[in-house]
C-alpha positions as CSV (number, residue, x, y, z in Angstrom):
1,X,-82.0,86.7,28.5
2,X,-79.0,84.9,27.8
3,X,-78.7,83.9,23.9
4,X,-77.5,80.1,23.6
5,X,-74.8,79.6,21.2
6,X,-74.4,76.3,20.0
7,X,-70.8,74.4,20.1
8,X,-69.1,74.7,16.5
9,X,-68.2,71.4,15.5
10,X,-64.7,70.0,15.7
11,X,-63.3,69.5,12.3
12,X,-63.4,65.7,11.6
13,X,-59.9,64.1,11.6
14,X,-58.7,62.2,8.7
15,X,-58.4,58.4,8.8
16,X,-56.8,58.2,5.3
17,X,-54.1,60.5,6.7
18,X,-53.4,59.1,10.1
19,X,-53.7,55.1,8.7
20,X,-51.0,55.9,6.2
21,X,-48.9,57.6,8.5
22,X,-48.9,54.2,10.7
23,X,-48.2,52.0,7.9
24,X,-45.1,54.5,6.7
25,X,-44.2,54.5,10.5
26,X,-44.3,50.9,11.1
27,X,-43.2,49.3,7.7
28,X,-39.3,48.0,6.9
29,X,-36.7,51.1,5.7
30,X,-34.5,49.9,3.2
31,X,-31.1,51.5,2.7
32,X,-30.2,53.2,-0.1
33,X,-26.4,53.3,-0.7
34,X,-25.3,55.8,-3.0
35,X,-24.4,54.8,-7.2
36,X,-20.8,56.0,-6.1
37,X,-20.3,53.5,-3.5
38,X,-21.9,50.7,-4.8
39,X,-19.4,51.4,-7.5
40,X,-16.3,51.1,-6.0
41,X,-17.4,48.3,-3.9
42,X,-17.7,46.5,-7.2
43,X,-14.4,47.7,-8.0
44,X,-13.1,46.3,-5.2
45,X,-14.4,42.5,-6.0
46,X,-13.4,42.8,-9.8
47,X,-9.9,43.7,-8.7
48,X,-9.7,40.4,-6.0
49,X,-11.0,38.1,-8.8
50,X,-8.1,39.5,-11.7
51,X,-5.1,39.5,-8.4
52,X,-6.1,36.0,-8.0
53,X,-6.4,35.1,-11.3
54,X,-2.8,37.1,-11.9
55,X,-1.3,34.7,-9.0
56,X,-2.5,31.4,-10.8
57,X,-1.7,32.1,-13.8
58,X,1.9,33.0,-12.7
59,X,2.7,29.7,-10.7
60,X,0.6,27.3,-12.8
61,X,3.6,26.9,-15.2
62,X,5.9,26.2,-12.6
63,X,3.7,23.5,-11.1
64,X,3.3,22.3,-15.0
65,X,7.3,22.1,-14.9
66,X,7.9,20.6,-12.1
67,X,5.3,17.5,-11.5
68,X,5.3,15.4,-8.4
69,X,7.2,12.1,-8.2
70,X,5.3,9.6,-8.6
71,X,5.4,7.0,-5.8
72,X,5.5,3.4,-6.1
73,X,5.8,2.6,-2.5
74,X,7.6,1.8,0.1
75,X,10.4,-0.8,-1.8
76,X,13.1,-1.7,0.7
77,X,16.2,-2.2,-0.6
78,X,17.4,-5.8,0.6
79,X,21.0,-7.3,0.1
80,X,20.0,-11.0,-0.2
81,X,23.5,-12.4,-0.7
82,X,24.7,-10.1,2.0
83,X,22.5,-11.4,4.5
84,X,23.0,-15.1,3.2
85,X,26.8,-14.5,3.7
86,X,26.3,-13.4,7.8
87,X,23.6,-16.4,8.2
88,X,26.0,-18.7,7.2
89,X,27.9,-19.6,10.4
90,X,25.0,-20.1,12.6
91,X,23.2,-21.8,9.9
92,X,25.7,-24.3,9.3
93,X,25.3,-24.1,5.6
94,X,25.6,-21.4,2.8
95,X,21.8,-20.1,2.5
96,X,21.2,-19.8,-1.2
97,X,20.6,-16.1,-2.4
98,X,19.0,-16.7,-6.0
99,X,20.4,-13.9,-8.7
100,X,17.0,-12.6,-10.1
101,X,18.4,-9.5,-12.0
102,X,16.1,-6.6,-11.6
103,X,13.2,-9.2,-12.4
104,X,12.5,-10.3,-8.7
105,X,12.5,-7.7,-5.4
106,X,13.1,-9.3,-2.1
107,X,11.5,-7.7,0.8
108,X,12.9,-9.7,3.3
109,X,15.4,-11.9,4.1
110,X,16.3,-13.5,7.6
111,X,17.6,-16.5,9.4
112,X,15.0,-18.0,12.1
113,X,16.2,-20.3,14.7
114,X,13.5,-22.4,14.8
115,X,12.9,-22.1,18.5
116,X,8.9,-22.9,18.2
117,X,9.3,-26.0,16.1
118,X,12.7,-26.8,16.2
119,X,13.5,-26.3,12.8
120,X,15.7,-23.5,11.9
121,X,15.1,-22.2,8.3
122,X,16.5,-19.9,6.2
123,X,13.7,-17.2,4.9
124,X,13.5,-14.8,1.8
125,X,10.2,-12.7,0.5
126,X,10.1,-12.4,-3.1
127,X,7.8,-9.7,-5.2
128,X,7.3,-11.4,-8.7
129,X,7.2,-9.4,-11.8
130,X,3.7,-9.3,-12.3
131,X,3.4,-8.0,-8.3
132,X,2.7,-11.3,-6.9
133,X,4.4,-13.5,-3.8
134,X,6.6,-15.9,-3.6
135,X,7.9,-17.3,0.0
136,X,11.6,-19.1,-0.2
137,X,11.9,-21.4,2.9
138,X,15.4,-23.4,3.0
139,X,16.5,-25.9,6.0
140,X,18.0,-28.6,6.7
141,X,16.2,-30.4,9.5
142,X,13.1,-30.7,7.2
143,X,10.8,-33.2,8.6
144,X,7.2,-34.4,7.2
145,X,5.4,-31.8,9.7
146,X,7.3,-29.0,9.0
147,X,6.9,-29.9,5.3
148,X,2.8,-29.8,5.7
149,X,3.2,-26.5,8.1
150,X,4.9,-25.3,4.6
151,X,2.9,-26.0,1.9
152,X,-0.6,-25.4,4.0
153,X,-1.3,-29.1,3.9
154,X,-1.6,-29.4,-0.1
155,X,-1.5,-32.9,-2.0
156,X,1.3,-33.5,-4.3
157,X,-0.4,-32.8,-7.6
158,X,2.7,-33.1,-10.3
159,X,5.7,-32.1,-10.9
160,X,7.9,-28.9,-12.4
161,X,11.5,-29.1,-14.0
162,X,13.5,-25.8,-13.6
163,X,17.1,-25.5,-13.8
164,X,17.9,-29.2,-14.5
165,X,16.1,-30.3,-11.3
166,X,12.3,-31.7,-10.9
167,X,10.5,-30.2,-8.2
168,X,7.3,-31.2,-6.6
169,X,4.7,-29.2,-7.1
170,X,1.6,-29.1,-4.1
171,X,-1.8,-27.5,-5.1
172,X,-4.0,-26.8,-2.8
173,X,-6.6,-25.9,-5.4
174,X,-7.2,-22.1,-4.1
175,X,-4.6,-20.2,-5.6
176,X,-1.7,-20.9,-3.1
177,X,0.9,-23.7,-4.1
178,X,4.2,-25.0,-3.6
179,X,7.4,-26.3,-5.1
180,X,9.5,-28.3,-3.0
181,X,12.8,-29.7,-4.0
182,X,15.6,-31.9,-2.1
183,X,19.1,-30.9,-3.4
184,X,22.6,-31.0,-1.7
185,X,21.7,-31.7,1.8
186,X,18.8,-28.9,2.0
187,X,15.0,-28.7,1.2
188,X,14.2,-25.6,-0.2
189,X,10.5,-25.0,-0.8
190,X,9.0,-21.8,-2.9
191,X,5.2,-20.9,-1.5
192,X,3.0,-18.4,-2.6
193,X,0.2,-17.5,-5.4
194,X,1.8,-16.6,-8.5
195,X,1.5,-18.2,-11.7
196,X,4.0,-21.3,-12.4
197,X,5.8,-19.5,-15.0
198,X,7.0,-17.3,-12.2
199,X,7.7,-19.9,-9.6
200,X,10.0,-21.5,-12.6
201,X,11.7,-18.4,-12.9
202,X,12.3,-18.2,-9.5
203,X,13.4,-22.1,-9.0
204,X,15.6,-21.9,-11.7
205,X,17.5,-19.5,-9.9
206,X,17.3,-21.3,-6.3
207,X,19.2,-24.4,-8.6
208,X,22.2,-22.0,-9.8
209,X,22.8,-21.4,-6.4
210,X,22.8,-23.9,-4.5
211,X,24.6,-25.6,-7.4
212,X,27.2,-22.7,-6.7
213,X,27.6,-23.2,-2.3
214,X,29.3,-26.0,-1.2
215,X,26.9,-28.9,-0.7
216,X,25.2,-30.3,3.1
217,X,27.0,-32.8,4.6
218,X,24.8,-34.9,7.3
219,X,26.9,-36.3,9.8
220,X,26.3,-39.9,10.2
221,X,24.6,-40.8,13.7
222,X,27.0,-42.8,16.2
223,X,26.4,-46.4,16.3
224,X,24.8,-47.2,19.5
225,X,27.0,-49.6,21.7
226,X,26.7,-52.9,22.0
């Protein structure tokens, strides 16, 4: 007879072990970097942050000494009489170049032949004092027209004495006006939107020189034959 031996059994494996084991196997590894390292990384910053605060420190008091310019703009630098004087052959008459000092800055100043209206005029830009406009027109062809084209049809609202002559003075009630004023053979009319005190300024000046050219003479028309 054969004697049965049962099976021994198999030792039972451990979950807490083998779940663990997964979890450590599976979960994120975070690098550890040594104190030493970390340390002279640190170092490394700390001594970037003082170079550059070295390097500031060491131009900021040159930038201190020497500060920009400041800029007022583009202020070109225009010889009025000088222009006046070459105008005045093919103008027929000596433009006027008003002698504002330092007080007035012209911008522009040119002779236009008038080809689109037919009237040739004599032009200077003016900056006033307190940065305002002032347009100087001068002609001698002036016609009623041109004289509305001028002063942007305004009414005659009054009149302005500077530099012993009256002018007229047109409003149009909008911040732009005009002072026109007939002297020695040429109309001269001042446009723009500065105050009046400024526009006297600028007449009176306008006066002293045409005062100082030699005056328009209009040729009388021929008679027509009989």
């Amino acid at each position: 007879m054969q004697e049965k031996t049962s099976p021994s059994p198999e030792p039972a494996r451990s979950e807490g072990n083998g779940g663990s084991g997964a979890a450590a196997g599976n979960g994120p590894v975070k690098p550890v970097i040594p104190a030493a390292a970390a340390k002279r990384a640190n170092a490394s910053v700390i001594g970037m942050i003082i170079a550059l605060v070295v390097s500031i420190a060491a131009f900021l008091p040159i930038i201190l000494m020497n500060p920009l310019p400041k800029s007022d703009g583009y202020r070109p630098n225009i010889d009025v009489a000088a222009v006046s004087r070459n105008a005045t052959d093919v103008a027929g008459f000596t433009p006027v170049a008003p002698d504002t000092g330092d007080s007035f800055r012209a911008n522009y100043a040119r002779w236009e032949a008038g080809t689109g209206n037919g009237v040739p005029t004599w032009e200077v830009g003016y900056l006033t004092p307190k940065e305002s406009f002032i347009g100087l027109v001068q002609t001698r062809n002036a016609n009623p027209t041109w004289l509305l084209q001028q002063t942007r049809n305004a009414p005659v609202t009054g009149s302005r004495s500077a530099g012993g002559q009256e002018w007229e003075l047109r409003d149009t009630g909008k911040g732009e006006k005009s002072l026109v004023l007939d002297y020695r053979g040429t109309t001269v009319v001042l446009s723009g939107e500065a105050q009046l005190d400024e526009f006297a300024a600028l007449a009176a000046a306008v006066v002293t020189s045409l005062e100082s050219n030699p005056a328009v003479t209009v040729s009388p028309s021929p008679a027509a034959a009989p």
